[in-house]
Structures are given as C-alpha cells and as structure tokens.
C-alpha positions as CSV (number, residue, x, y, z in Angstrom):
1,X,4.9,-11.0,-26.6
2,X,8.2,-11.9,-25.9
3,X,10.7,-9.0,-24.2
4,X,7.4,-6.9,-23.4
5,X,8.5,-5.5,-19.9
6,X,6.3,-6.8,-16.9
7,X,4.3,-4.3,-15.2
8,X,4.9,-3.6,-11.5
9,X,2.1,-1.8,-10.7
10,X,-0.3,-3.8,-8.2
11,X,-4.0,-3.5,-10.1
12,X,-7.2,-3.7,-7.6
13,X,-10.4,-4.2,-8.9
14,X,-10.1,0.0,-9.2
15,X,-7.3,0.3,-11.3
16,X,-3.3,0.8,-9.9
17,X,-3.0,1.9,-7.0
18,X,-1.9,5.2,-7.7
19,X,1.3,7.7,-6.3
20,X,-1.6,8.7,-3.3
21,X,-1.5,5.4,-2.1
22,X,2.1,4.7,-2.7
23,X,2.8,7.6,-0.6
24,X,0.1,6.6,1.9
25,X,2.4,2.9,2.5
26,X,5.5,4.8,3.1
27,X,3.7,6.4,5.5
28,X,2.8,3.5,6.8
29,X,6.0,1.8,6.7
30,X,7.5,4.8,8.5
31,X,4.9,4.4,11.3
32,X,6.2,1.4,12.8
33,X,4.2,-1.2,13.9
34,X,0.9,0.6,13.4
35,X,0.1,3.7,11.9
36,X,-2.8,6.2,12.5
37,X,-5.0,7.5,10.2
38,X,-4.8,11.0,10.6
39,X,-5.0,12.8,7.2
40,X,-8.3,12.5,5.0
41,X,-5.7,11.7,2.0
42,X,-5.1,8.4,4.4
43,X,-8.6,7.5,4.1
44,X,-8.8,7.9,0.6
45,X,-5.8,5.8,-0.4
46,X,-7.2,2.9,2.1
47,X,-9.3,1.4,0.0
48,X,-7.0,0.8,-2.5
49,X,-4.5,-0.4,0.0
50,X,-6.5,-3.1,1.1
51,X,-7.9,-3.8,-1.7
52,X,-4.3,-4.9,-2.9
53,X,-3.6,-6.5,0.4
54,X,-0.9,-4.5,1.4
55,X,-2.4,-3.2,4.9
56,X,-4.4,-4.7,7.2
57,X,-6.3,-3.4,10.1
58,X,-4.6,-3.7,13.8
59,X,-7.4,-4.8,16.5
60,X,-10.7,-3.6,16.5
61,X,-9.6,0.4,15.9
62,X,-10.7,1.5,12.6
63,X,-8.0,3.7,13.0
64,X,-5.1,1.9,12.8
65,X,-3.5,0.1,10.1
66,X,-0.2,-2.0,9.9
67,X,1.7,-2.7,6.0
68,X,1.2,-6.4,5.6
69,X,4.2,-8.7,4.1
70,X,3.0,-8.3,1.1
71,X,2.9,-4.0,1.3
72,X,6.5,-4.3,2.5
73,X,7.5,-6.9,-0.2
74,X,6.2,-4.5,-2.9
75,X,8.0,-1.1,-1.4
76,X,11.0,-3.5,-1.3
77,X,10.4,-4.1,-4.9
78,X,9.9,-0.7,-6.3
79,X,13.3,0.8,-3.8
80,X,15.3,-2.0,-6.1
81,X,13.0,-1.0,-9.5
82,X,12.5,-4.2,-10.6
C-alpha cells in the first residue's frame, strides 16, 4: 500500500505500549539519570517498557530504572510527531 501512513507506535509481544507506559517514560525521562519506582502504575507499565527496550535496569536494585537510547529516541520522535 503505497501512501498508507507508517505507524509510530512501538508494538511488544503485548500489544503498543499504551498512554500508561508513555506516561511512565516521561517520568522517567524527567528523573534524570535513574528513576525510582514508586507508584504501582510504574510497575505496571514496566513490563511493556522493557519489553520494547526503552528502559533498562540501573545496578542490581530492582528499583531503579534508567530510559535507554532507544526510550529517549522514541520520546524525541513522538515531541516532533513524526
């Protein structure tokens, strides 16, 4: 299909990843270098997160999560609306 619009949404083996988890990486991205998990929604949008490869887990915490290159590559996107 030629002129069919390319999606932007990142799809894990779940599905999109969903405004919960989009909110969940500005979050993140508003943390800093490393962001704690504090709120249950946090824990819920994780798994899709990762999934997609847009966080990844600093040190040995469980706790703590940092928005990977690729995270902050898709934020970028989506602030332009590609």
């Amino acid at each position: 299909m030629d002129g069919a619009p390319l999606s932007t949404k990142p799809w894990t083996a779940g599905g999109p990843i969903g405004p919960r988890c989009l909110a969940f990486l500005r979050r993140v991205r508003a943390g800093g270098g490393a962001y704690k998990l504090v709120r249950n929604a946090d824990r819920e949008a994780l798994d899709r997160a990762l999934a997609a490869g847009f966080v990844a887990w600093v040190g040995c915490s469980r706790d703590d999560v940092r928005l990977t290159a690729r995270g902050a590559e898709y934020l970028h996107r989506l602030a332009r609306v590609e």
